[in-house]
C-alpha positions, 0 to 999 in steps of 0.5 A: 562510478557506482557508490553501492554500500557492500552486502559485509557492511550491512550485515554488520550494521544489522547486527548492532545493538543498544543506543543510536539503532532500533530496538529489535521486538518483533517476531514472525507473528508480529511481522504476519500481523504488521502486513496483515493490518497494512494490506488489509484496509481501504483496498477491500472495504472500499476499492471492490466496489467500486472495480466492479462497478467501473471496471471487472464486474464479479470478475473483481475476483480475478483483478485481486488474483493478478495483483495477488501474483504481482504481489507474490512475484516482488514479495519472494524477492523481497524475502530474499534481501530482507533475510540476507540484509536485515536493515531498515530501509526496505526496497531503498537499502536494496538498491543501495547493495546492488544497483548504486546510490543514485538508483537509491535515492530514487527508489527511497524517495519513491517510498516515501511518495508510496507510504506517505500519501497512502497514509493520507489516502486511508486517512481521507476514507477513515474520516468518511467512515467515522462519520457514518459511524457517528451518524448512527448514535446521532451524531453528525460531523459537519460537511465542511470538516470532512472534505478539503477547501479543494473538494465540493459535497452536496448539501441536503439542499441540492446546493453544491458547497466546498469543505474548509479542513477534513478534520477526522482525517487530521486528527488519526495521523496525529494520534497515530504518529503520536503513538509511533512516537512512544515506541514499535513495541506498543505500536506493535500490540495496537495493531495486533489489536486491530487486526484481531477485530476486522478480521473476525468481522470479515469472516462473520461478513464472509461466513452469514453472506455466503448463503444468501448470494444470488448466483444470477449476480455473478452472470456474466461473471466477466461483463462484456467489453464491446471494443474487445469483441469488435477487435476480435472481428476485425471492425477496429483496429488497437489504435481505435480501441484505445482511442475510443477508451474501450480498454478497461471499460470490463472485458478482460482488459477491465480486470487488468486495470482493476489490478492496477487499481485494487494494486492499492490494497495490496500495498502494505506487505512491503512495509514489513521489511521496512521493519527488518531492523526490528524483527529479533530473527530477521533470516527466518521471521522476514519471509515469514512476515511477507510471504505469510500475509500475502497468502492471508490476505489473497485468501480473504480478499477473494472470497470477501469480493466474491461473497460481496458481488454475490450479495448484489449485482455490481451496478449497484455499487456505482458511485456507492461510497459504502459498498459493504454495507449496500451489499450486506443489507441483502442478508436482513443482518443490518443491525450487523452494520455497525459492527462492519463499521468497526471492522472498516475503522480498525481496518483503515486505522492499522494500514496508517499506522503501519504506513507511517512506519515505513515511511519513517524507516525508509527515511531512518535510512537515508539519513544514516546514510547522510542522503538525508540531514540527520535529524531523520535518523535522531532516536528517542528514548525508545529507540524509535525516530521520533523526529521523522514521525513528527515532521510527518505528521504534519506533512501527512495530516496536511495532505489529509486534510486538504487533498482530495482522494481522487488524487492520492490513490493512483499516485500510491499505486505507481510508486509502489509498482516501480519499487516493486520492479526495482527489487526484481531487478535487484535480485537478479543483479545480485545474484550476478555480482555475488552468487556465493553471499550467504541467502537464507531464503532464496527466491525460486527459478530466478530469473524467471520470477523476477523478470515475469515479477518486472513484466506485470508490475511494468504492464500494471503500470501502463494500465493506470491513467496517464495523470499518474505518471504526470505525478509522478514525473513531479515528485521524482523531479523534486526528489532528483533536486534534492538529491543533487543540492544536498543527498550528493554532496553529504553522502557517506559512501560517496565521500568514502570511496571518493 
């Protein structure tokens, strides 16, 4: 038997007010604002250098593009159920109302693999750039507090040492847990703040770079992948190309793979219906919120990349940890970089905030619904889970503060994609079982656009390297534990329609 929580039953439960629900402050523009600061981060600042480098070249343009269209095939869907089910929970409380409680759980503990991690992935980065910010008034954080005891840095000596605690990357969870703590309404206006500041930074990155690019760095603007041509020619076989590790080495299998890595960046506009519960005219203001920060940051994305690799050649961004700043020396305009540097703090700082967010709703959910003890949906004062906030802080500041980057980022971007194939499916799913329920946005030419929107994330999926998914297979196995020794036994529906 499937235990699936009814469309009628989460209206309802959408609809209720005052002590024990979440406060609804937020409107189309806050919602805009809130996948704007999730979506543009580390993705951008970080992961376009090094795509091109490694992976696309120039053509790290047209890896942004893919994942945008990836993006844009889940996101209408997402704007489906976040109009016609305004409940917190995301993705989670979506596969509840069509797929069953067992595909719920996994998709729910899938979200918190996606939103906690890469909390603590932008974390790592934000610390990285607080010390070069610092570097520059002539203050310097010791080596050994910006990288984990798992992690090695080399000294000015040429001596290879590991660090003791990332410290910078502890202490913006906490503050930011703390801050979700006191309540979504001044979260909210922190962020909006945010988002005001790297994003006039980024137009003058854009706007003064633009006239000095040099055309000569974007020829070829796809760099040429030697297995894909000698697979044109007959002289190797699918077998040997991927045996001999051609695919995603540039070509056009290069910008695929550079879809599946810059995916990261885009991760974030999915956290806007986690806030749905939030949103004081959810039908209209959720697919504003998605929809409108997709198209946002599509638009800045492509011409930040295409003015970056512009501005110098994309071999140089190879192992360059500040690829913006490399890139923006060209203009002469270096007394700007401090600017840019606040631009990338504000930028990082917003996607944990809003990170943490989400992951504290997808748990506000579960706990509602007896997945999960009750403590994760106990609300302050403030109508905010306060108690969830607190637990992470810890767990997300730990795996700051001691995971290397490396190993956070790829497992961010797999969790993501299956949720996003997961939400397609739903679509279609209930559009069979309930054609009649009451939609105030419809996604288009279904089901064309949620079975392409399954195809690209499922092909996204298998360009990631394998010890992503041996990760995930971990986590999903730890979570499938859980669910069957305590989410099975408490859970509402179950108990009800047993």
């Amino acid at each position: 038997m499937l235990f699936k929580k009814s469309i009628p039953a989460l209206v309802a439960e959408a609809k209720e007010i005052g002590e024990g629900t979440l406060k609804r402050t937020l409107t189309s523009y806050h919602l805009v604002a809130l996948g704007v600061g999730a979506i543009i981060g580390a993705g951008l600042f970080s992961l376009t250098g090094i795509v091109a480098a490694e992976n696309a070249g120039p053509a790290v343009t047209l890896s942004f593009v893919l994942a945008a269209c990836v993006c844009g095939l889940a996101g209408l869907c997402y704007a489906e159920f976040a109009s016609m089910i305004p409940v917190a929970g995301s993705a989670y409380t979506y596969s509840y109302a069509t797929m069953g409680e067992w595909v719920a759980w996994i998709i729910g503990w899938d979200l918190v693999l996606e939103y906690a991690l890469g909390a603590a992935t932008v974390a790592v980065s934000w610390s990285q750039y607080l010390s070069q910010f610092l570097s520059g008034f002539g203050i310097h954080i010791p080596n050994s507090l910006l990288h984990g005891p798992w992690e090695s840095y080399e000294t000015i000596n040429g001596l290879t040492e590991t660090g003791i605690i990332n410290l910078p990357a502890i202490a913006i969870v906490c503050i930011l847990s703390l801050l979700l703590m006191k309540g979504t309404a001044e979260s909210s206006f922190v962020n909006n703040l945010l988002v005001i500041v790297k994003l006039a930074v980024v137009l003058i990155f854009i706007g003064l770079g633009w006239s000095f690019m040099n055309p000569a760095n974007h020829s070829p603007f796809i760099p040429t992948n030697t297995g894909e041509e000698l697979l044109k020619s007959g002289e190797i076989g699918i077998f040997d190309f991927f045996k001999e590790g051609y695919f995603g080495e540039y070509g056009i299998t290069g910008i695929m793979r550079g879809a599946g890595v810059v995916f990261f960046a885009f991760i974030g506009f999915d956290a806007v219906s986690t806030a749905a519960q939030e949103a004081k005219n959810p039908q209209k203001d959720m697919p504003i919120g998605i929809i409108g920060s997709l198209i946002v940051c599509t638009i800045i994305y492509f011409l930040f990349s295409f003015v970056m690799t512009g501005l110098a050649n994309y071999t140089q961004f190879e192992n360059d940890a500040s690829p913006v700043t490399t890139a923006f020396a060209v203009t002469g305009y270096t007394f700007l970089n401090q600017f840019l540097m606040i631009a990338i703090l504000t930028g990082y700082t917003s996607v944990i905030l809003v990170m943490l967010l989400g992951q504290s709703r997808v748990f506000y959910s579960m706990s509602k619904d007896g997945l999960l003890p009750s403590l994760f949906s106990d609300l302050s004062r403030k109508q905010t889970p306060w108690k969830t906030n607190l637990i992470f802080m810890f767990f997300v500041s730990a795996f700051a503060g001691f995971v290397p980057i490396s190993d956070l980022g790829h497992m961010v971007s797999i969790g993501a994609l299956f949720a996003f194939s997961l939400v397609c499916i739903g679509v279609v799913i209930l559009r069979k079982t309930d054609p009649n329920a009451h939609r105030p946005f419809k996604t288009p030419f279904v089901p064309v656009i949620p079975i392409l929107g399954v195809i690209v994330c499922v092909l996204l999926m298998g360009s990631l390297p394998i010890e992503s998914w041996e990760r995930l297979g971990i986590w999903m196995a730890l979570g499938i534990a859980i669910y069957l020794f305590y989410g099975k036994k408490h859970s509402k529906i179950r108990n009800k329609q047993r």
